[in-house]
N, C-alpha and C positions, 0 to 999 in steps of 0.2 A: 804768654800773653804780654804785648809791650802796653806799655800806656801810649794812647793816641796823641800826645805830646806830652813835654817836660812835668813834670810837676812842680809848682810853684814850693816852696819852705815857708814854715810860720811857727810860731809857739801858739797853743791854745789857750783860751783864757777862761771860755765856760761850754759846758752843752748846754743848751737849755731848751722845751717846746718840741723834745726828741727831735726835730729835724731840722734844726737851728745848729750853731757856735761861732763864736766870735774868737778871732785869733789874730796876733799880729804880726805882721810882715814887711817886706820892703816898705809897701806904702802907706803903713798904715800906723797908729802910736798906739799907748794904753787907752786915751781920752779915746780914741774914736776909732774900736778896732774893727775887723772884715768881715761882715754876717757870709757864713759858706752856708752851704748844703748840706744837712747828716744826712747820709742813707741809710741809716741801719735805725728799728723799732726797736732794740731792744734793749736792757739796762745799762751794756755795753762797760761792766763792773772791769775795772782794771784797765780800762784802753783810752779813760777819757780826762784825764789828771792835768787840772792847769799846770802850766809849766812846758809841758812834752812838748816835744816837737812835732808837726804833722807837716802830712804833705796832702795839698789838694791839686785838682785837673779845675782845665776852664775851659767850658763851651761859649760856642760863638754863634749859640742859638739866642738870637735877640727877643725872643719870648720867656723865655725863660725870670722868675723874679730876681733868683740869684744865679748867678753864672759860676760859682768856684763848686768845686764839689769833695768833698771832705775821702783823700783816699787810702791814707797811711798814719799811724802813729809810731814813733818809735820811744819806747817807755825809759825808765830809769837805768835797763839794766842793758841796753843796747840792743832788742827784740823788737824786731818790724814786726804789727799787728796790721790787718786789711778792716778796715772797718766800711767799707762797703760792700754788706752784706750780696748784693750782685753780682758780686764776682767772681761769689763760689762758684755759680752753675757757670760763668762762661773758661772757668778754667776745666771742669768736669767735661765740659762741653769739648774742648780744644784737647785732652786728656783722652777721652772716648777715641776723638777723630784719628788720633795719631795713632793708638792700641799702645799707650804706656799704663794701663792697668791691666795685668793678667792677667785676673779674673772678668777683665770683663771684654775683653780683646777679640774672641769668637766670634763676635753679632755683627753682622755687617750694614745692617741699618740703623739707625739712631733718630729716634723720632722727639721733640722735646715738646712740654705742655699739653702732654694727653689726657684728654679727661677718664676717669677710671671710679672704682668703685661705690657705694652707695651713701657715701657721705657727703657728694659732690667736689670730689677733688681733682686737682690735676698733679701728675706725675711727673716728677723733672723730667727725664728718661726715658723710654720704652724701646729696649733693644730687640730687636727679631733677627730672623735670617741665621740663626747659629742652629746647632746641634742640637743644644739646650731648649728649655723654654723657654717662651719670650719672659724678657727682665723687667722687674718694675725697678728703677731706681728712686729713689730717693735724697735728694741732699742735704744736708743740715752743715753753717757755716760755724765754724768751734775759733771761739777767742779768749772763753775762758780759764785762764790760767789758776791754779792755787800756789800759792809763793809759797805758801805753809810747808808745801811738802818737798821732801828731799828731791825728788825727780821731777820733772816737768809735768805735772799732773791736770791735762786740758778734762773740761765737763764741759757737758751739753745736755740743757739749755742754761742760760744764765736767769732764769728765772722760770715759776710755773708758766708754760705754756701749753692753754687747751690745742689748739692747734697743731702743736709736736704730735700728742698724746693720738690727735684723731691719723696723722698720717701714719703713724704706726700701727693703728689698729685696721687700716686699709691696706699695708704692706701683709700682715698677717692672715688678711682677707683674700691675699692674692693668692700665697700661697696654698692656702682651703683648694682654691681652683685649679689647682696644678701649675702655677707657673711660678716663676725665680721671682724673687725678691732681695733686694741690696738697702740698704741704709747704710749711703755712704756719707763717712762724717770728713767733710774737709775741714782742715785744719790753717786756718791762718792768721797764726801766731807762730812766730818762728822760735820761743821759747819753750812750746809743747812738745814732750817727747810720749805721750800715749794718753789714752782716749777712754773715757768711759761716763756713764747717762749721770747726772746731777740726781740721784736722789735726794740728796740732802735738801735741793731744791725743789728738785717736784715731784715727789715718790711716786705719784701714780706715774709718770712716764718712766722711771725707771723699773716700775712695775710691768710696763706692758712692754719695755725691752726684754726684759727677761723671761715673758712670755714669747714676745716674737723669736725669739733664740731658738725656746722649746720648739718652735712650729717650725721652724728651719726658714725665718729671716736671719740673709746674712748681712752682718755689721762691720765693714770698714772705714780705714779711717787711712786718711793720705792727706801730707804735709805741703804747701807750697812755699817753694823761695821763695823770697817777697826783699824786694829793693826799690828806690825808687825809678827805677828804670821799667822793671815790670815784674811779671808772678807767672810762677809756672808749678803745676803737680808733680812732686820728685821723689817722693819716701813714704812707705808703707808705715803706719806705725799702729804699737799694741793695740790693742782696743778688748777691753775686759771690763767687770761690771764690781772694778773697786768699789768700795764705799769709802766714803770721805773719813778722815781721822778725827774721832771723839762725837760722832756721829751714831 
């Protein structure tokens, strides 16, 4: 996936209002820095540290309030993070089309935003046309890093979310019915080297992981390059139901 042009450089100065930050650039000083766009809802713990470097895009939609859109940071320790939570599914998306996931290569149809089980949700995914049965996917975007630990130890979610909690008790749902279920964790942070549910954070969702396992939801988790030039899905990585250290 390229970026649909350059992206701008800037240091950040604050997130604030979740979908706000101010950061300064070519044209801009400390007195008066450049309100962007956050895309991302969520605590965004570790990816948003005045000082860092980001990188935004700019649309040249003249309705828009702001025009920059907040699309990369790269942290203290030289690790691109994606913090436009968006752009997991269009990399999963561009991932599926090519058949660079194994497991999920078979299904010759790929259908996105299908509405599906009794909680009223919609399904990133919905593979058909393989051998198998049809697939629910699921995507979940991982930028949480823990520096504490020796290896690149990514969790998901970065905080409780009811939300998570309900699409996996609808992946679990699927499979009741006979059909595939995936909770694919994309990963973009390029300092993560495996994958596993935050309970430390939100125990009930890494409670209903570990139920969905029982029920045979499968759990992956795949890395994307990420530079400012663009992101692409390339490395399969562990994904196991660590628990956090002193936890």
């Amino acid at each position: 996936m390229q970026f649909s042009s350059s992206l701008c450089r800037g240091q950040l100065v604050r997130r604030y209002k979740r979908f706000l930050a101010d950061v300064i650039h070519q044209d801009s000083s400390p007195e008066a820095p450049l309100t962007i766009h956050c895309p991302n809802t969520g605590k965004m713990t570790g990816c948003a540290e005045p000082g860092w470097t980001v990188y935004f895009s700019i649309s040249d939609n003249q309705k828009r309030k702001y025009a920059h859109t907040w699309e990369l940071v790269e942290n203290q320790r030289g690790d691109f993070i994606c913090v436009n939570t968006g752009r997991a599914n269009q990399l999963v998306a561009e991932a599926l089309e090519q058949k660079r996931i194994p497991l999920l290569a078979q299904y010759g149809d790929i259908r996105a935003e299908v509405r599906y089980g009794t909680e009223g949700s919609r399904i990133d995914f919905l593979l058909s046309g393989g051998v198998e049965p049809d697939c629910y996917v699921e995507v979940k975007s991982v930028t949480l890093l823990d520096e504490s630990e020796q290896v690149g130890q990514g969790y998901f979610p970065d905080t409780e979310s009811l939300r998570a909690q309900k699409h996996v008790r609808e992946l679990i749902d699927c499979v009741k019915l006979g059909h595939r279920a995936v909770l694919l964790f994309c990963v973009l942070h390029t300092g993560i080297e495996r994958v596993s549910p935050a309970s430390h954070l939100d125990p009930a969702y890494g409670s209903l992981v570990a139920e969905a396992l029982a029920a045979g939801v499968e759990c992956l988790a795949w890395r994307a390059e990420i530079s400012p030039d663009g992101m692409q899905l390339v490395q399969a990585l562990p994904f196991d139901m660590q628990v956090k250290n002193g936890v």
